[in-house]
Gaussian input, Z-matrix of N, CA and C with variables (Angstrom, degrees):
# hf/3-21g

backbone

0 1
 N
 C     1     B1
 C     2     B2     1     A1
 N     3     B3     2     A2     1     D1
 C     4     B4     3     A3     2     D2
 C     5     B5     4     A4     3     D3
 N     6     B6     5     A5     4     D4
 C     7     B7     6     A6     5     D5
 C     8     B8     7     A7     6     D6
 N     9     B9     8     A8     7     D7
 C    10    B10     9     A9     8     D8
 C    11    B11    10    A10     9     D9
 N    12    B12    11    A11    10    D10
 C    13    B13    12    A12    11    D11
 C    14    B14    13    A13    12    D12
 N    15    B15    14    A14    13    D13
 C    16    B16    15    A15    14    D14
 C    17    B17    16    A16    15    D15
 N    18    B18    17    A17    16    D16
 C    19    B19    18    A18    17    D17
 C    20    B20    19    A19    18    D18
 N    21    B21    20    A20    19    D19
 C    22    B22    21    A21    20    D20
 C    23    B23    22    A22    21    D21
 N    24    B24    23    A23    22    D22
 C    25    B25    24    A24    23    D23
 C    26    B26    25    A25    24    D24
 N    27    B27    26    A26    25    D25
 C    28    B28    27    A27    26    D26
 C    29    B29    28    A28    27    D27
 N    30    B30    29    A29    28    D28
 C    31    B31    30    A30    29    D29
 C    32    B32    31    A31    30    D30
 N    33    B33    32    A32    31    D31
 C    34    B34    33    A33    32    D32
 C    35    B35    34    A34    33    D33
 N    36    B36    35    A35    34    D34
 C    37    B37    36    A36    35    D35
 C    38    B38    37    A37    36    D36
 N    39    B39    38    A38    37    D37
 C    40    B40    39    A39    38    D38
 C    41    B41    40    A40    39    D39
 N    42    B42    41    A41    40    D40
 C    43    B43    42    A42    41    D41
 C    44    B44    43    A43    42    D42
 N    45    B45    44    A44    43    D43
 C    46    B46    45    A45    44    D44
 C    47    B47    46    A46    45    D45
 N    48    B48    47    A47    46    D46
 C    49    B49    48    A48    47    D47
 C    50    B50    49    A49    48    D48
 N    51    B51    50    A50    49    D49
 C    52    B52    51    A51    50    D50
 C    53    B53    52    A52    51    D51
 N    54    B54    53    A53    52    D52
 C    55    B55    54    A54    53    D53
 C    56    B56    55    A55    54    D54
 N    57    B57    56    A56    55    D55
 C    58    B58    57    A57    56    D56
 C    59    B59    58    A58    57    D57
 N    60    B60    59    A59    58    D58
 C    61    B61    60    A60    59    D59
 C    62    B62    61    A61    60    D60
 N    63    B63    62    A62    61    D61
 C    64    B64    63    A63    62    D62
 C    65    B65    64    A64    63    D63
 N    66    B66    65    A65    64    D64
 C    67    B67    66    A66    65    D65
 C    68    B68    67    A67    66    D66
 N    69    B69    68    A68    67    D67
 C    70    B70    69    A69    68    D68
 C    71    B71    70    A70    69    D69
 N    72    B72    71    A71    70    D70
 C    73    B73    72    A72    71    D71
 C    74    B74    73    A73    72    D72
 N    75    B75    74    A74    73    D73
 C    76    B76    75    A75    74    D74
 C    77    B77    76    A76    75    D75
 N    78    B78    77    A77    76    D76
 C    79    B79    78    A78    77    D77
 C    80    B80    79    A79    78    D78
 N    81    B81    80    A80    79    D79
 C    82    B82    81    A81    80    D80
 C    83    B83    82    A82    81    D81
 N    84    B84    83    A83    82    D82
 C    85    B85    84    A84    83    D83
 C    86    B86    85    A85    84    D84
 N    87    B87    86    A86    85    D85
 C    88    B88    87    A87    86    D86
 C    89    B89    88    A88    87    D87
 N    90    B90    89    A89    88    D88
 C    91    B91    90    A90    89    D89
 C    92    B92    91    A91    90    D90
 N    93    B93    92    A92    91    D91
 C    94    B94    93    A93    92    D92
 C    95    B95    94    A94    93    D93
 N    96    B96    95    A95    94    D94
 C    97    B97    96    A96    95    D95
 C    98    B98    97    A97    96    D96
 N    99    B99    98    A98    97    D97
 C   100   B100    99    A99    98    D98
 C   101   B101   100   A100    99    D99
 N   102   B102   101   A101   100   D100
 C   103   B103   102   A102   101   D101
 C   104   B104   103   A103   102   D102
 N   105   B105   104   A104   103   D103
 C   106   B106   105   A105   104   D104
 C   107   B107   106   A106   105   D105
 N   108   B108   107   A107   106   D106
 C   109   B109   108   A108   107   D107
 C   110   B110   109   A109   108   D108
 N   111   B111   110   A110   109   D109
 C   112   B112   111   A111   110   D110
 C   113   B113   112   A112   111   D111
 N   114   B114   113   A113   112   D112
 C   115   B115   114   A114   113   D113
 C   116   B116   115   A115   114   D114
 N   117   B117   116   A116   115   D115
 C   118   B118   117   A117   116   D116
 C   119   B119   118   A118   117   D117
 N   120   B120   119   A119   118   D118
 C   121   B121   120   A120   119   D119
 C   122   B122   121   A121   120   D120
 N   123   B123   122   A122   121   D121
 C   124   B124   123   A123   122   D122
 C   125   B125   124   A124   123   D123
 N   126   B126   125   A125   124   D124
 C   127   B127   126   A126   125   D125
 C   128   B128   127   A127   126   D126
 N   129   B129   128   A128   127   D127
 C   130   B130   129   A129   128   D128
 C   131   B131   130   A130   129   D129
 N   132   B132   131   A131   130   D130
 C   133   B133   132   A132   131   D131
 C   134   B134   133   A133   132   D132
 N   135   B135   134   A134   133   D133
 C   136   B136   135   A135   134   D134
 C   137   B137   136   A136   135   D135
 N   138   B138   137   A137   136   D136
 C   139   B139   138   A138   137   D137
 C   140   B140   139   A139   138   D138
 N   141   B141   140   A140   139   D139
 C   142   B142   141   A141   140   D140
 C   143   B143   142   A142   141   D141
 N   144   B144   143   A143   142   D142
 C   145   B145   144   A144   143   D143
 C   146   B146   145   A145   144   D144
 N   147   B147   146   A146   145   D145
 C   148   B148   147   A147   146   D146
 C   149   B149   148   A148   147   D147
 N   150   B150   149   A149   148   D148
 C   151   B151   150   A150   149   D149
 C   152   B152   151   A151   150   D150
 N   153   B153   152   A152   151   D151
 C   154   B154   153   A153   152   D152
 C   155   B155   154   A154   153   D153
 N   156   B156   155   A155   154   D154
 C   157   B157   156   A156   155   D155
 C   158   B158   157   A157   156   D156
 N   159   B159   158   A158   157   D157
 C   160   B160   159   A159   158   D158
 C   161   B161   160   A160   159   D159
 N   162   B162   161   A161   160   D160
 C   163   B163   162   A162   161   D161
 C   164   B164   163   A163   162   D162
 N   165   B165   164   A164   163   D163
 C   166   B166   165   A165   164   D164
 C   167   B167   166   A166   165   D165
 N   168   B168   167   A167   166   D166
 C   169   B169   168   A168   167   D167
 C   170   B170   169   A169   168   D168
 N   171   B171   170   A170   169   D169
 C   172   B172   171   A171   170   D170
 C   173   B173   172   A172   171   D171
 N   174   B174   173   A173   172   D172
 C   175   B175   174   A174   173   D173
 C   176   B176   175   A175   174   D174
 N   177   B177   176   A176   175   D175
 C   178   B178   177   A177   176   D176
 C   179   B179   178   A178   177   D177
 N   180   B180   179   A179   178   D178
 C   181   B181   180   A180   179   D179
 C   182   B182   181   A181   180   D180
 N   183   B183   182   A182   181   D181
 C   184   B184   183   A183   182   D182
 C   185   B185   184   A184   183   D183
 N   186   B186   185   A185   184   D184
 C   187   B187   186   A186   185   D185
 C   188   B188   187   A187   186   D186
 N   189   B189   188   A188   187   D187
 C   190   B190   189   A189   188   D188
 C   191   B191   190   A190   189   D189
 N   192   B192   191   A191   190   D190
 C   193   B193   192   A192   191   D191
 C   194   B194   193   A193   192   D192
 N   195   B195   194   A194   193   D193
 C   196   B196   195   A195   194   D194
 C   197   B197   196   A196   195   D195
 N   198   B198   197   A197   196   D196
 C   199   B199   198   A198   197   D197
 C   200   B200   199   A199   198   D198
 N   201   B201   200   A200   199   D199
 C   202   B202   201   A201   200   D200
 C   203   B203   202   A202   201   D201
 N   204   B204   203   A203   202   D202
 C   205   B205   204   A204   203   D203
 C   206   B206   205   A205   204   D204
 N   207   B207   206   A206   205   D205
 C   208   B208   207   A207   206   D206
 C   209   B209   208   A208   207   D207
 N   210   B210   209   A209   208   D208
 C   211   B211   210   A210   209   D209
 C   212   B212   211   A211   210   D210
 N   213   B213   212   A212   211   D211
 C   214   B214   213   A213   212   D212
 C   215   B215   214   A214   213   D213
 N   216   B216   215   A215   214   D214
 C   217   B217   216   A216   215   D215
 C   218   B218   217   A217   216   D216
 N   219   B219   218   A218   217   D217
 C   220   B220   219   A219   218   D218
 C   221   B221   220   A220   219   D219
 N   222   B222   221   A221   220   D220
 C   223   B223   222   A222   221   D221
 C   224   B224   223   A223   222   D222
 N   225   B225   224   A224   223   D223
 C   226   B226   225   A225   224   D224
 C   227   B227   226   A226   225   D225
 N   228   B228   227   A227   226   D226
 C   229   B229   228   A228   227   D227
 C   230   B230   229   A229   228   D228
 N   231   B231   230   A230   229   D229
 C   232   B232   231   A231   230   D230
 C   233   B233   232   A232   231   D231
 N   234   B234   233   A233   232   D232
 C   235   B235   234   A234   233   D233
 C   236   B236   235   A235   234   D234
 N   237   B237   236   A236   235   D235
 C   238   B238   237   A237   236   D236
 C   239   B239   238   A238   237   D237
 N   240   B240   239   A239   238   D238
 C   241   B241   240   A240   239   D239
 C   242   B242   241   A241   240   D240
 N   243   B243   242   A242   241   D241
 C   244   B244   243   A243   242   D242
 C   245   B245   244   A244   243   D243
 N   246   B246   245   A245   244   D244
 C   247   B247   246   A246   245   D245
 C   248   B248   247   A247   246   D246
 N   249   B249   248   A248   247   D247
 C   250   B250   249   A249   248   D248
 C   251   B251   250   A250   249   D249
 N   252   B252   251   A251   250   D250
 C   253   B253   252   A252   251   D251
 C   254   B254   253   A253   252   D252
 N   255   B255   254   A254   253   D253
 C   256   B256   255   A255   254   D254
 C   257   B257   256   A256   255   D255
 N   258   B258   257   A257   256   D256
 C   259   B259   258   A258   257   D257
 C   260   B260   259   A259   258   D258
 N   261   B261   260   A260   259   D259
 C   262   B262   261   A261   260   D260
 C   263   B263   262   A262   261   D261

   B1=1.4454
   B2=1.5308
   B3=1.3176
   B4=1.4668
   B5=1.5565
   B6=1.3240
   B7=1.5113
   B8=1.2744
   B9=1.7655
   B10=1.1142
   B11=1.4158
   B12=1.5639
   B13=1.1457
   B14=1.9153
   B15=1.3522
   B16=1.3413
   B17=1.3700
   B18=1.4178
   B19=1.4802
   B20=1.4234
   B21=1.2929
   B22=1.4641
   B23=1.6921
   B24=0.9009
   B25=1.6197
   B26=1.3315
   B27=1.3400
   B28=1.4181
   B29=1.5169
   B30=1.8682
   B31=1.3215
   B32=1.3424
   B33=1.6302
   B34=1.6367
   B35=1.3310
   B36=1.4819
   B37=1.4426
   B38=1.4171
   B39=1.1879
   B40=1.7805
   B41=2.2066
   B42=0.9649
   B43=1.2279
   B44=1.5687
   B45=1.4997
   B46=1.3460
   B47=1.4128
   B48=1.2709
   B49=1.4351
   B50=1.5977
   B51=2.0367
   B52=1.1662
   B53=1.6352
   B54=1.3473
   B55=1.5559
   B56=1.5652
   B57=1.4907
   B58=1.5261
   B59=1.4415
   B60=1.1735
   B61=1.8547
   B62=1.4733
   B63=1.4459
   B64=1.6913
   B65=1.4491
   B66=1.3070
   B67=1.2091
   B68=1.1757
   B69=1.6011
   B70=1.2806
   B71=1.3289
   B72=1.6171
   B73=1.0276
   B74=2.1403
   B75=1.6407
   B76=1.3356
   B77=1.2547
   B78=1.6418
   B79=1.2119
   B80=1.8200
   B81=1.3169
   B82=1.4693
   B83=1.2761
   B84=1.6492
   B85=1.3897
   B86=1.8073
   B87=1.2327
   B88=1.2018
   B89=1.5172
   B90=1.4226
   B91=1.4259
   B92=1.7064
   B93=1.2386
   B94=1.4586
   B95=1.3327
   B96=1.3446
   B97=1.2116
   B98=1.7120
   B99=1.2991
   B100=1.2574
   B101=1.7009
   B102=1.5194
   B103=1.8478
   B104=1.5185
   B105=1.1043
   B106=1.8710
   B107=1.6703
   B108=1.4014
   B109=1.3341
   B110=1.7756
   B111=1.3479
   B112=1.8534
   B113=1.7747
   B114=1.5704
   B115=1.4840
   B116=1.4127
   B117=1.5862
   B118=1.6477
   B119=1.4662
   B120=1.6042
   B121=1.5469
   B122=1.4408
   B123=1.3783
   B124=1.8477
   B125=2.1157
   B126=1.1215
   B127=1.7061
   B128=1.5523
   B129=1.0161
   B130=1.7221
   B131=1.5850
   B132=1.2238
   B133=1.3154
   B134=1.5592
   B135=1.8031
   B136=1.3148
   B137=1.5284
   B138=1.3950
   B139=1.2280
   B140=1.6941
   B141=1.4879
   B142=1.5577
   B143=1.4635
   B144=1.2344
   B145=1.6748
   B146=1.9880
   B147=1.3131
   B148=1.4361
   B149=1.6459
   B150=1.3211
   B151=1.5558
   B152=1.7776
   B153=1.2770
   B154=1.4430
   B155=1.8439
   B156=1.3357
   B157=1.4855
   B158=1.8387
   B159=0.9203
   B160=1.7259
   B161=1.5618
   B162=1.8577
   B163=0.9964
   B164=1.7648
   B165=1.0262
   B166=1.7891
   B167=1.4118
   B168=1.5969
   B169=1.5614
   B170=1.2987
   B171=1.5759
   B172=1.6254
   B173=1.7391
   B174=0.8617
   B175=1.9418
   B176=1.2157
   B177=1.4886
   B178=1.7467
   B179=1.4890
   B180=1.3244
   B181=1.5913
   B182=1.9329
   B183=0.9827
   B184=1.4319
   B185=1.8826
   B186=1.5054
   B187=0.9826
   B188=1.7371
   B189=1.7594
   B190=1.6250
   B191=1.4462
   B192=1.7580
   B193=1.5922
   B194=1.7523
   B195=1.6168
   B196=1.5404
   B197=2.1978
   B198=1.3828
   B199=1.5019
   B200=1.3765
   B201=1.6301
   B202=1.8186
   B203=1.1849
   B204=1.6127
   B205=1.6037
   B206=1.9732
   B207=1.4461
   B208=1.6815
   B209=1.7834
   B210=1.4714
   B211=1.5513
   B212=1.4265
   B213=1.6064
   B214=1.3489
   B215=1.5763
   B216=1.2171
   B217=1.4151
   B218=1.4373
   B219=1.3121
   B220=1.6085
   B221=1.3362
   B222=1.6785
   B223=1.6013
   B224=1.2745
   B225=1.5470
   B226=0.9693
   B227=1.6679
   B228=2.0053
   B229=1.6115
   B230=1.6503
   B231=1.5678
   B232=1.1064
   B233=1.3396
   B234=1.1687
   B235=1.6976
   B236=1.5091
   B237=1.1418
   B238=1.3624
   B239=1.5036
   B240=0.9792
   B241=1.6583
   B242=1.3534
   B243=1.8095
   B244=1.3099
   B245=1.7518
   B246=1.4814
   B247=1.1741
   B248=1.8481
   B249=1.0607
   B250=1.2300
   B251=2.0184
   B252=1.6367
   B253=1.1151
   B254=1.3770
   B255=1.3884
   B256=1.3726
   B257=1.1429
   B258=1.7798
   B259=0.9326
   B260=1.8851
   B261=1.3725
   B262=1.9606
   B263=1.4357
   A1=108.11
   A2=111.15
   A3=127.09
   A4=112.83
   A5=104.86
   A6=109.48
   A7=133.20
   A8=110.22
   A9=117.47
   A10=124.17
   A11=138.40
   A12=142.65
   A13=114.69
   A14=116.14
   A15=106.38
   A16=122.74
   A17=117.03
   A18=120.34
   A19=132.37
   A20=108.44
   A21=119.81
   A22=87.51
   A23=132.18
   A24=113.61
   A25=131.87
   A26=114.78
   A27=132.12
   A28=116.95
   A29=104.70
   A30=107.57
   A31=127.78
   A32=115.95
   A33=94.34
   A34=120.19
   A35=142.66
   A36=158.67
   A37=102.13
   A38=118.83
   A39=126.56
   A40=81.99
   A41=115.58
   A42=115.64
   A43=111.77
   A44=109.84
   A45=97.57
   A46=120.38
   A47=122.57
   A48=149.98
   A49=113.19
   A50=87.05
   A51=97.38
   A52=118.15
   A53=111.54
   A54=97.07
   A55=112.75
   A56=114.68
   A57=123.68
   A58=104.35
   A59=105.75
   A60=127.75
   A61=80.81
   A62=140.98
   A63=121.53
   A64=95.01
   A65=139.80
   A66=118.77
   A67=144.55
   A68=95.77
   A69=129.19
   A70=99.84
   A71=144.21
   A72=168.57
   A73=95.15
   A74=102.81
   A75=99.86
   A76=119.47
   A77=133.93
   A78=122.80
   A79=116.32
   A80=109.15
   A81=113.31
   A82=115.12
   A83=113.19
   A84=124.92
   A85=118.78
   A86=106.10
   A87=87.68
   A88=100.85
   A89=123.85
   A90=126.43
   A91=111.35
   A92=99.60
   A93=83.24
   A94=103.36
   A95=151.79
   A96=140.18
   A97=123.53
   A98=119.65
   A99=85.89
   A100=165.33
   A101=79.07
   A102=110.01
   A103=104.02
   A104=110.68
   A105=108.28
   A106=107.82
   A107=110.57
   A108=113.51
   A109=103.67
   A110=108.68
   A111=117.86
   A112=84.70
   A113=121.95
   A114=112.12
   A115=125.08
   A116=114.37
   A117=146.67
   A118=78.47
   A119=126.27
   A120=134.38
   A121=111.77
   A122=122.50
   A123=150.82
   A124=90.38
   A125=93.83
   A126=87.07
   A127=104.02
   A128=110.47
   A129=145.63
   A130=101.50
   A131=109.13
   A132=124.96
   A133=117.48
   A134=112.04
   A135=97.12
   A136=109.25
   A137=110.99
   A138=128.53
   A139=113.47
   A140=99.15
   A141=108.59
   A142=122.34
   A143=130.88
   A144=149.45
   A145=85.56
   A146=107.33
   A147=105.07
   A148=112.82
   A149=86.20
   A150=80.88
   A151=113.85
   A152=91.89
   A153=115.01
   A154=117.80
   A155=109.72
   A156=127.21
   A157=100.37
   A158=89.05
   A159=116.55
   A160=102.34
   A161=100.13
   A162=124.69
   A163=116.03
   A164=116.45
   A165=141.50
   A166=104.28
   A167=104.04
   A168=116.81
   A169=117.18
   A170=102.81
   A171=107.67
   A172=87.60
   A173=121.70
   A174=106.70
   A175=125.69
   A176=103.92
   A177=116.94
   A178=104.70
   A179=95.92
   A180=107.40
   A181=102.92
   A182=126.35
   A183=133.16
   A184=107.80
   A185=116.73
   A186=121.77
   A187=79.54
   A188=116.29
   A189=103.44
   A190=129.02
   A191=112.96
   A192=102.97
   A193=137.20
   A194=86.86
   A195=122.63
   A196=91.80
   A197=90.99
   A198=88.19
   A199=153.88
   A200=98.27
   A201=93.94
   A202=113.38
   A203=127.39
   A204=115.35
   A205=114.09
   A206=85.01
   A207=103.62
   A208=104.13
   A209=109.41
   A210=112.75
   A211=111.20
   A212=116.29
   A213=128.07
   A214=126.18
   A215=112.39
   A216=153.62
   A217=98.12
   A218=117.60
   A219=126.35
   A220=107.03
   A221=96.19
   A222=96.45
   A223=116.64
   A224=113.85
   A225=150.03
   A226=117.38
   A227=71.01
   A228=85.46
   A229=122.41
   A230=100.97
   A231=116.26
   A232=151.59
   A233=92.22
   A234=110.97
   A235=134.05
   A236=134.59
   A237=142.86
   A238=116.31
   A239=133.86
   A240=147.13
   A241=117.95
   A242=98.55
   A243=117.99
   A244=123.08
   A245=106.21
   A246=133.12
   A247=77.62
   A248=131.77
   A249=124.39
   A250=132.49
   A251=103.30
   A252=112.35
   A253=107.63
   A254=122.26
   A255=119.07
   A256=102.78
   A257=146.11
   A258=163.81
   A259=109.89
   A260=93.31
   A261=82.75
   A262=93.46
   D1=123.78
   D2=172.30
   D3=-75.93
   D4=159.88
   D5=-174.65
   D6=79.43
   D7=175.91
   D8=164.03
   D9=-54.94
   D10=-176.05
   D11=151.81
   D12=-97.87
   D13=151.03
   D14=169.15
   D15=-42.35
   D16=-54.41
   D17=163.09
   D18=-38.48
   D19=-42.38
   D20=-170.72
   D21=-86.94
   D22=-75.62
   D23=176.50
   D24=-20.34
   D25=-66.42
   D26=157.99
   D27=-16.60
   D28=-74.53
   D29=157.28
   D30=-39.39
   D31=-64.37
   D32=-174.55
   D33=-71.36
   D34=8.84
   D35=170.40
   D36=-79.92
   D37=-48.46
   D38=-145.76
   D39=-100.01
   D40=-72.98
   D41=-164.43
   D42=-17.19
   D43=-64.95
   D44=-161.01
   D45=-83.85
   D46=13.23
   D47=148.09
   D48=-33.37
   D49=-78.25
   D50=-170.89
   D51=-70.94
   D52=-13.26
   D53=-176.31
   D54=-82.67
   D55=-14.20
   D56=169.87
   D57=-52.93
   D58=-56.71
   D59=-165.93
   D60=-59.46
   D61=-55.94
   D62=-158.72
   D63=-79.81
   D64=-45.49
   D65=166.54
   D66=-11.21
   D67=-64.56
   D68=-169.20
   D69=-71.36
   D70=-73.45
   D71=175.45
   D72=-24.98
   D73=-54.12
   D74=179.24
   D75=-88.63
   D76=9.08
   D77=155.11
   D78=-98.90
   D79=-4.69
   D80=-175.85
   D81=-95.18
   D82=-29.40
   D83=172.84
   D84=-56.45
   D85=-26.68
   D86=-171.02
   D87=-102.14
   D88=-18.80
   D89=174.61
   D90=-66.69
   D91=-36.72
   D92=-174.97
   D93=-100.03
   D94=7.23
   D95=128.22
   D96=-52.00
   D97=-47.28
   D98=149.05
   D99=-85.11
   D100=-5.93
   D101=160.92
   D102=-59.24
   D103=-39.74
   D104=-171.29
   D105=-85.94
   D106=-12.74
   D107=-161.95
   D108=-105.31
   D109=0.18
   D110=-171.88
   D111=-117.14
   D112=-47.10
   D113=174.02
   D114=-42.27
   D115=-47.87
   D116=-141.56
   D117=-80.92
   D118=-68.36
   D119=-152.80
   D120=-76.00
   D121=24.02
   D122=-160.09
   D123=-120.12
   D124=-21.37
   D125=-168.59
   D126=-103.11
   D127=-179.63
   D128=-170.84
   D129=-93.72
   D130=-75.48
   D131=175.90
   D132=-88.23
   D133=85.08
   D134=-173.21
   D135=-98.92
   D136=172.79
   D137=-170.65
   D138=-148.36
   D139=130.86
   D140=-176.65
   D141=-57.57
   D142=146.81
   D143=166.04
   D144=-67.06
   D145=127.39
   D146=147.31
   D147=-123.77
   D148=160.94
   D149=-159.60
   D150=-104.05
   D151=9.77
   D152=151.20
   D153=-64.13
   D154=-14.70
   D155=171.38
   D156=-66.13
   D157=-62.74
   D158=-163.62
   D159=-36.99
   D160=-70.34
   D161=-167.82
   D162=-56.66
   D163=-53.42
   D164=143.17
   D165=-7.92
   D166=-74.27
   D167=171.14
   D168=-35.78
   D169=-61.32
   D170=-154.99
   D171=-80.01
   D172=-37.83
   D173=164.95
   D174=-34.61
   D175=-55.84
   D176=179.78
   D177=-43.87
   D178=-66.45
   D179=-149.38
   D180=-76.39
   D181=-27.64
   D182=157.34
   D183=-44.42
   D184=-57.01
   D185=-129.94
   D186=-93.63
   D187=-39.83
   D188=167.28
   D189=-72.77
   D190=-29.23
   D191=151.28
   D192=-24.42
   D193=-60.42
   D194=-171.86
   D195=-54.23
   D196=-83.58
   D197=167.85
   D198=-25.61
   D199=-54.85
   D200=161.60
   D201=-103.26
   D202=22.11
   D203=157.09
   D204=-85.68
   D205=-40.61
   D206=-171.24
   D207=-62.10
   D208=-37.50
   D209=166.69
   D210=-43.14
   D211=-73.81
   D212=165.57
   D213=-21.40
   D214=-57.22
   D215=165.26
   D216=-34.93
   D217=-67.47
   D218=-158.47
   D219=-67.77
   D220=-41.97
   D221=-168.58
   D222=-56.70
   D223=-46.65
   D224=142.40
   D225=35.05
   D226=-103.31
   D227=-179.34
   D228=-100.44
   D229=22.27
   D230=136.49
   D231=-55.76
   D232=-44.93
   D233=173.88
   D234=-70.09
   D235=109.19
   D236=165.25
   D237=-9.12
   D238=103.88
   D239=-177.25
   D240=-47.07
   D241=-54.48
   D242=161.92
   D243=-24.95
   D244=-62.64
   D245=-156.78
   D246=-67.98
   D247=-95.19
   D248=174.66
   D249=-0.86
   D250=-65.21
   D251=-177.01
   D252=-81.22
   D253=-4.94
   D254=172.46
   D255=-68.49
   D256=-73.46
   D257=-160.86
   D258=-63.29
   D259=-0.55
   D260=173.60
   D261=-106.51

């Protein structure tokens, strides 16, 4: 058997996705913690940033990256090659 594996495809599709998403996640985290933390100290009744927020976040948004790339991904390297190189 020639080729990649579904997995190994997946991976090199999905990878460079997700390291944008950690990027991203580590330059926004600290901006909008302190955007929330100069807003928060504006009130009467203040209340702490936990950073169990953050982390939550950077789950979410990892975990829907992960999702509609790996969808993409599946179809992917699912699909017949043929069907492809016929059409160029």
């Amino acid at each position: 058997m020639l080729g990649a594996s579904v997995s190994k495809i997946i991976y090199l599709l999905s990878r460079e996705v997700i390291v944008l998403v950690f990027v991203a996640v580590f330059v926004a985290a600290p901006i909008a913690f302190y955007s929330m933390h100069k807003w928060l100290q504006n009130f009467a009744f203040r209340s702490g940033i936990s950073p169990l927020m953050f982390v939550l976040t950077a789950l979410g948004t990892l975990a829907i990256a992960f999702l509609s790339v790996s969808f993409r991904a599946i179809k992917a390297a699912q699909a017949n090659p043929i069907d492809s190189i016929r059409y160029e």
